[in-house]
C-alpha positions as CSV (number, residue, x, y, z in Angstrom):
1,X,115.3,121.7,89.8
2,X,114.9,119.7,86.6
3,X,113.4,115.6,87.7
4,X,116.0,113.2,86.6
5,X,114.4,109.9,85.0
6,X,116.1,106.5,86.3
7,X,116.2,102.8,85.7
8,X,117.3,100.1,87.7
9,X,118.5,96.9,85.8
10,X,118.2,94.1,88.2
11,X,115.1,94.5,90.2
12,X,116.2,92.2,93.3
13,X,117.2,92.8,96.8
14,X,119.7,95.4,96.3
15,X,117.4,96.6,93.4
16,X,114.9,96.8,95.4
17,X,116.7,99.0,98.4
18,X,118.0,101.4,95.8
19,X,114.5,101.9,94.4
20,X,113.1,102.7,97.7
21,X,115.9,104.8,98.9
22,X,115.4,107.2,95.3
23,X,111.4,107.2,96.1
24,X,112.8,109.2,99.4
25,X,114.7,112.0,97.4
26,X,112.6,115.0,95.5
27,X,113.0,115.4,91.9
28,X,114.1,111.5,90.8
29,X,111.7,109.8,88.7
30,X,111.2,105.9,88.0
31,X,111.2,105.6,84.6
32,X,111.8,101.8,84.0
33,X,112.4,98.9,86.1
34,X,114.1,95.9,84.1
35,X,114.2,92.1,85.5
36,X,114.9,88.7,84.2
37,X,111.8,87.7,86.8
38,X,108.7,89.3,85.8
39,X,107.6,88.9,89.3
40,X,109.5,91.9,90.0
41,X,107.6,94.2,88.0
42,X,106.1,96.6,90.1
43,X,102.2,97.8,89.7
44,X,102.6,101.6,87.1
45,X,106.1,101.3,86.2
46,X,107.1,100.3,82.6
47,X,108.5,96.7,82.7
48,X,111.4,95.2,81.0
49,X,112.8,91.8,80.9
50,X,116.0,93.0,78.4
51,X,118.2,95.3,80.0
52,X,118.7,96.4,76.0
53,X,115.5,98.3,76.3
54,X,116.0,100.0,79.1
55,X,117.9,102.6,77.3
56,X,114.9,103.0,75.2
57,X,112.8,105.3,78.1
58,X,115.1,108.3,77.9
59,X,116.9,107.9,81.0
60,X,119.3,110.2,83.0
61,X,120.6,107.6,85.4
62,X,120.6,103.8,85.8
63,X,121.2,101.4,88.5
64,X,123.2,98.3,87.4
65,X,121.8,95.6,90.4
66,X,122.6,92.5,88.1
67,X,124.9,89.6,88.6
68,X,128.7,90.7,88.7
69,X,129.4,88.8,84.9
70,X,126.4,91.5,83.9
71,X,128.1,94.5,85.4
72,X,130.7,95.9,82.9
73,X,128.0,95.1,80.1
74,X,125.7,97.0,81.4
75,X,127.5,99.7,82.5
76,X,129.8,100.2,79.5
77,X,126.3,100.5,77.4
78,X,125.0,103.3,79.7
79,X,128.2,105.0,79.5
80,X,128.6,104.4,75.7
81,X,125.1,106.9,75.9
82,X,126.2,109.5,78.0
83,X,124.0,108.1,81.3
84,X,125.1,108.7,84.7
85,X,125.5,105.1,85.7
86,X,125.7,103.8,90.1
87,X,127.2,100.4,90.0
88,X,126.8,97.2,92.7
89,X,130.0,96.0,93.9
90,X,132.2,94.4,93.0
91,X,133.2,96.1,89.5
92,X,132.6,92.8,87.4
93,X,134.7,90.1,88.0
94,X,138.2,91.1,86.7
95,X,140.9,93.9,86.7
96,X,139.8,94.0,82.8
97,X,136.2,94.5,83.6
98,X,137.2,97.8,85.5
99,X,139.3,99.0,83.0
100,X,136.5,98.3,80.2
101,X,134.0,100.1,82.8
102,X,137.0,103.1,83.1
103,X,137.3,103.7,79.2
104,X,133.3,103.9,78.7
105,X,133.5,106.4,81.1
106,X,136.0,108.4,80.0
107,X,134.7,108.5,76.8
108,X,131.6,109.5,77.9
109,X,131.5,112.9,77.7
110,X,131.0,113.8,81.5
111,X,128.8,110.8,82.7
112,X,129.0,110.5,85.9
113,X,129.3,106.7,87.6
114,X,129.6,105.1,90.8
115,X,130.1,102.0,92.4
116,X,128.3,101.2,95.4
117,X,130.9,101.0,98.3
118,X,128.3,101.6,100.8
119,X,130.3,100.5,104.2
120,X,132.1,104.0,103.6
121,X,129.2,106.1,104.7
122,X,128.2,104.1,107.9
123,X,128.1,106.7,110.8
124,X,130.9,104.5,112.6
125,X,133.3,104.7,109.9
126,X,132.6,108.0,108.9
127,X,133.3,108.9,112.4
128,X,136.1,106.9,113.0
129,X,137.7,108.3,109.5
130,X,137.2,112.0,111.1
131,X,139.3,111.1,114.0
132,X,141.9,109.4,112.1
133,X,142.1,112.5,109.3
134,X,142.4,114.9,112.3
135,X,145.4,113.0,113.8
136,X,144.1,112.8,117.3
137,X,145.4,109.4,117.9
138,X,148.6,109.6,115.8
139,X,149.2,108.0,112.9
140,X,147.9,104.5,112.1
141,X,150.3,101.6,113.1
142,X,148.3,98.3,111.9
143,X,145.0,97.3,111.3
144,X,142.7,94.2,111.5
145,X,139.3,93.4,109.9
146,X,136.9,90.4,110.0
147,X,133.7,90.0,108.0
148,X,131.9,86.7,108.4
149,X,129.2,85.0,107.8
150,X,127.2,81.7,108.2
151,X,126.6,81.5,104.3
152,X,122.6,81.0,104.9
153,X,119.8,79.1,103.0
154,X,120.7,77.7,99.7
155,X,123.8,79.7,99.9
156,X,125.9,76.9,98.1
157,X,123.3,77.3,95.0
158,X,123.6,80.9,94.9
159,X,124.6,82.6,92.0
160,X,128.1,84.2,94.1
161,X,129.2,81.1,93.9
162,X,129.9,80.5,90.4
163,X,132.8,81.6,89.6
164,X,131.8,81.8,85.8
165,X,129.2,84.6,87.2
166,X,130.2,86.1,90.3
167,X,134.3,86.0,89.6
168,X,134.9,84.5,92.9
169,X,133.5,83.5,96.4
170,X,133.4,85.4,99.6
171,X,135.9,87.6,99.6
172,X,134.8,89.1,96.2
173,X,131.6,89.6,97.7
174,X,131.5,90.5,101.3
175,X,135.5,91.0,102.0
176,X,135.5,93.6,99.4
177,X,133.9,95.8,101.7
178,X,136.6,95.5,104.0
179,X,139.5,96.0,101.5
180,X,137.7,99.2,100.7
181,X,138.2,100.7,103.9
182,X,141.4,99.3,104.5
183,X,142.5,101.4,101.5
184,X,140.5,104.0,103.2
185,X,142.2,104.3,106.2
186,X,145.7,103.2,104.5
187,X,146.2,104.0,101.5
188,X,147.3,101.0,98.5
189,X,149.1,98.2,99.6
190,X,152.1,97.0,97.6
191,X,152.8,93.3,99.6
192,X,150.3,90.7,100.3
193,X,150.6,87.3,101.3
194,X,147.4,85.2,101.3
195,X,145.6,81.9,102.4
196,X,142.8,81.2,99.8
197,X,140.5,78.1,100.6
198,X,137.4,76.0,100.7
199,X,137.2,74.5,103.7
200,X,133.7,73.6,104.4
201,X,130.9,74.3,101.6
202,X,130.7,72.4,98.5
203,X,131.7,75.3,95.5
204,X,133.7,76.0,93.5
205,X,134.9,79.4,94.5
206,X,136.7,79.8,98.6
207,X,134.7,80.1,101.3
208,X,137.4,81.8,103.7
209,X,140.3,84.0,102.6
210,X,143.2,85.1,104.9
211,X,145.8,88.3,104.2
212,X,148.0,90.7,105.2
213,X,149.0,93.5,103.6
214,X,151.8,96.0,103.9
215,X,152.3,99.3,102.3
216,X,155.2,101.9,101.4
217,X,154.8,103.2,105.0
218,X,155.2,100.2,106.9
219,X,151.5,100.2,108.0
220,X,150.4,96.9,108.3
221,X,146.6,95.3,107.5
222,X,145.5,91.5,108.4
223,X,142.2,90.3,106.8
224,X,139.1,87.6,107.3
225,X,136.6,87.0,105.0
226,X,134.2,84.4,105.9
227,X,131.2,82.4,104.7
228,X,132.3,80.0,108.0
229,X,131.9,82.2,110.4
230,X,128.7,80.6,112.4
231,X,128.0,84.1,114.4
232,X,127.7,86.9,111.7
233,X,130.6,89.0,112.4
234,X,132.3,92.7,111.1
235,X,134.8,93.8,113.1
236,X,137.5,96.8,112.1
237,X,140.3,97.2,114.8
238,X,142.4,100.5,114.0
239,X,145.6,100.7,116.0
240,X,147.5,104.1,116.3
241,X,150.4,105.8,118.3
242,X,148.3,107.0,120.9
243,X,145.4,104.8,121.1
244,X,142.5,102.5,119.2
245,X,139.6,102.6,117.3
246,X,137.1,99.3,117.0
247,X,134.2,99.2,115.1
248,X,132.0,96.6,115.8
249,X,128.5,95.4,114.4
250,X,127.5,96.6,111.3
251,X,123.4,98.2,110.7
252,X,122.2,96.0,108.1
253,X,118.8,95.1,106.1
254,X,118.7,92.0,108.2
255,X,119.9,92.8,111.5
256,X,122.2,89.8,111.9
257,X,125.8,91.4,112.4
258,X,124.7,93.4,115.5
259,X,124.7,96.9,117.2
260,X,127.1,99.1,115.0
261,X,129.1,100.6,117.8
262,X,132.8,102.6,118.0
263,X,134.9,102.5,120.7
264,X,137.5,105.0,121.6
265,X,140.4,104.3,123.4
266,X,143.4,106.7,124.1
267,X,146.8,104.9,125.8
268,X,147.3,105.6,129.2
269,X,151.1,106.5,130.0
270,X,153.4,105.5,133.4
271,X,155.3,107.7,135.0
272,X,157.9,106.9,132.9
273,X,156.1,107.3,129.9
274,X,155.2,103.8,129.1
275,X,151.5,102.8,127.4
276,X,149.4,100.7,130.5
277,X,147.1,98.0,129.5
278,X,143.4,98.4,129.2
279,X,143.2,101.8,128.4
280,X,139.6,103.1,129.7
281,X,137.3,103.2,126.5
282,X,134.4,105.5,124.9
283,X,131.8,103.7,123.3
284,X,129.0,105.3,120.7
285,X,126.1,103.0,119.4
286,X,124.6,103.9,116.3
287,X,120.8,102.7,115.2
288,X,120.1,104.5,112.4
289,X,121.2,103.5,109.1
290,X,121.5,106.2,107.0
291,X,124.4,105.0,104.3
292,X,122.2,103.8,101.4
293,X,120.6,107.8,101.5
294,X,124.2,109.7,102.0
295,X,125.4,107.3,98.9
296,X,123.1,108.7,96.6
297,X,122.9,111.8,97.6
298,X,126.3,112.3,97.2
299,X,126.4,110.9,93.5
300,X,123.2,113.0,92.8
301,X,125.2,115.8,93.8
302,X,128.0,115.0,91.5
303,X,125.6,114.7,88.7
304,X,123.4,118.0,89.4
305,X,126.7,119.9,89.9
306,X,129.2,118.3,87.8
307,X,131.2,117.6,90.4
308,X,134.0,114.8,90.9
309,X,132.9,111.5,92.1
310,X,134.6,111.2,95.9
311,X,133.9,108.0,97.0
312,X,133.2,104.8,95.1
313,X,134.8,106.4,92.3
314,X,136.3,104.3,89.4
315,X,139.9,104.6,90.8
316,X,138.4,103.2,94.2
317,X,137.3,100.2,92.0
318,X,139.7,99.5,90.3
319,X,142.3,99.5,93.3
320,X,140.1,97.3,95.3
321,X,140.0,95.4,92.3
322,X,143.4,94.8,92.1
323,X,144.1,94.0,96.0
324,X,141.1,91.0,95.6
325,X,143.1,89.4,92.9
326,X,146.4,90.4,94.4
327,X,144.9,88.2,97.2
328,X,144.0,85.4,95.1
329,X,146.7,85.3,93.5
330,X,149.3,85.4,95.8
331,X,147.5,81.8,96.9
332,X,148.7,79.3,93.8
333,X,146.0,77.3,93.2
334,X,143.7,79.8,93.2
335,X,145.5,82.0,90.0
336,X,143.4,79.0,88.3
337,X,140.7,81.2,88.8
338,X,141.5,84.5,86.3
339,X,141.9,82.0,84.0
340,X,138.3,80.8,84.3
341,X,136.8,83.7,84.8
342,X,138.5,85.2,81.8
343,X,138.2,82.6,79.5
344,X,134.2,82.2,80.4
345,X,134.3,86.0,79.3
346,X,135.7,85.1,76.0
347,X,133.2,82.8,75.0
348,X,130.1,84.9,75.0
């Protein structure tokens, strides 16, 4: 098997975890790292501070790890060369970013690309998706996620929260994740009625976002993202005919959001037939976090293969797209927003 040469643009923390992750898998080689910090060069790998030149090592593959403004640049250059490209989330800042991304790719000439939805291959969801799939519980009836956090050091001078950058605040950031497996589990959503707001740190993008969603089959989703939430929480509830599945805790690179755990819990009938409360649950714990490998291997297999990409394909980005700003905009004051975003686009 032939080594495939990679770059990563955007040598930070998620930078940083995909370059590790490819030193674990046979047959990748780093070709070029690429950071606007020189501090993140790393000792016998070629060094560049313009992603321009990146292109310039004869790569296979690239990692786009920049700011979300950066994204669809990036990525529409790789694409524009025929190089299989892996994507951060979110996919830029805009529907239009996504659909800029989508036309690179399809004029690529069978370049593969991949955004990074990595929740998706976290044992717990993975297992909890089997269940669902094999209709052991019934069909699903609602649903009801939370991802919070404490926003953290500095966090109101991070980059994510300038809207001119980043496209939005926490829900484009973290409550993406959850979107993406509320799609998962329940296919696209067609209603959404939002609460978009700032209610505590000083920027200029919302720092909690509130939804539910409905789609063509009556299946019904509520949503949290949080940068308020003082305990780092995720939290997936799955409700079904005959039972529940929670996921709870997520494995993460800094340990904050808990033990990732699933519970299993099947409804307990009367003798009439009625559901009784507190149904006895299952519970699994999970310690290994294995979701950053499984992501790549899968897109390595696309690429070595030519195979479809399954999961974190463009369509998956550009329907999560549409249910963040669905969200937003469903919220008036926060339609002012797009127009920011967009016009901040314009003037480059």
């Amino acid at each position: 098997m032939s080594k495939l040469r990679i770059g990563i643009v955007g040598h930070g923390k998620m930078g940083h975890i995909r370059r590790e992750t490819a030193a674990k898998i046979e047959n990748l080689e780093l070709a070029v790292l690429c950071d606007v910090n020189q501090d993140n060069a790393l000792d016998g790998v070629p060094f560049e501070t313009d992603w321009h030149k990146v292109f310039d090592h004869n790569i296979d593959l690239v990692f786009v790890c920049t700011t979300n403004d950066l994204i669809p640049e990036v990525a529409v250059a790789a694409l524009n060369r025929g190089i299989h490209t892996f994507c951060e989330k979110p996919p830029g800042r805009t529907i239009d970013d996504v659909l800029r991304i989508r036309a690179a790719e399809s004029r690529s000439g069978g370049a593969k690309l991949k955004f990074g939805f990595n929740h998706r291959y976290h044992q717990a969801v993975m297992d909890a998706n089997a269940l669902v799939e094999k209709g052991r519980l019934g069909r699903v009836l609602w649903m009801r996620g939370i991802y919070g956090k404490a926003g953290g050091p500095g966090y109101d001078r991070n980059w994510r929260n300038d809207p001119r950058r980043s496209g939005g605040g926490i829900l484009i950031d973290q409550g993406i994740h959850i979107l993406d497996l509320l799609l998962l589990f329940c296919g696209e959503f067609e209603e959404v009625k939002s609460f978009v707001g700032r209610n505590f740190w000083q920027v200029p993008v919302e720092d909690n976002a509130f939804a539910m969603l409905r789609n063509s089959a009556g299946q019904v989703a509520m949503v949290h993202s949080s940068a308020t939430q003082w305990r780092h929480t995720f939290r997936l509830e799955i409700y079904m005919e005959q039972g529940y599945l929670v996921i709870e805790g997520i494995l993460s690179s800094t340990g904050t959001y808990g033990q990732e755990t699933l519970k299993v819990a099947r409804c307990v009938l009367d003798d009439d037939g009625y559901p009784l409360p507190n149904p006895q649950e299952t519970e699994t714990y999970y310690s290994e976090d294995r979701s950053w490998e499984l992501e790549l291997a899968e897109f390595l297999d696309c690429v070595r293969n030519d195979k479809p990409v399954r999961v974190g394909s463009s369509a998956d980005a550009l329907a999560v797209m549409k249910l963040v700003h669905q969200i937003y905009d469903q919220d008036g004051p926060w339609k002012k927003r797009a127009q920011l975003v967009e016009g901040a686009r314009i003037e480059k």
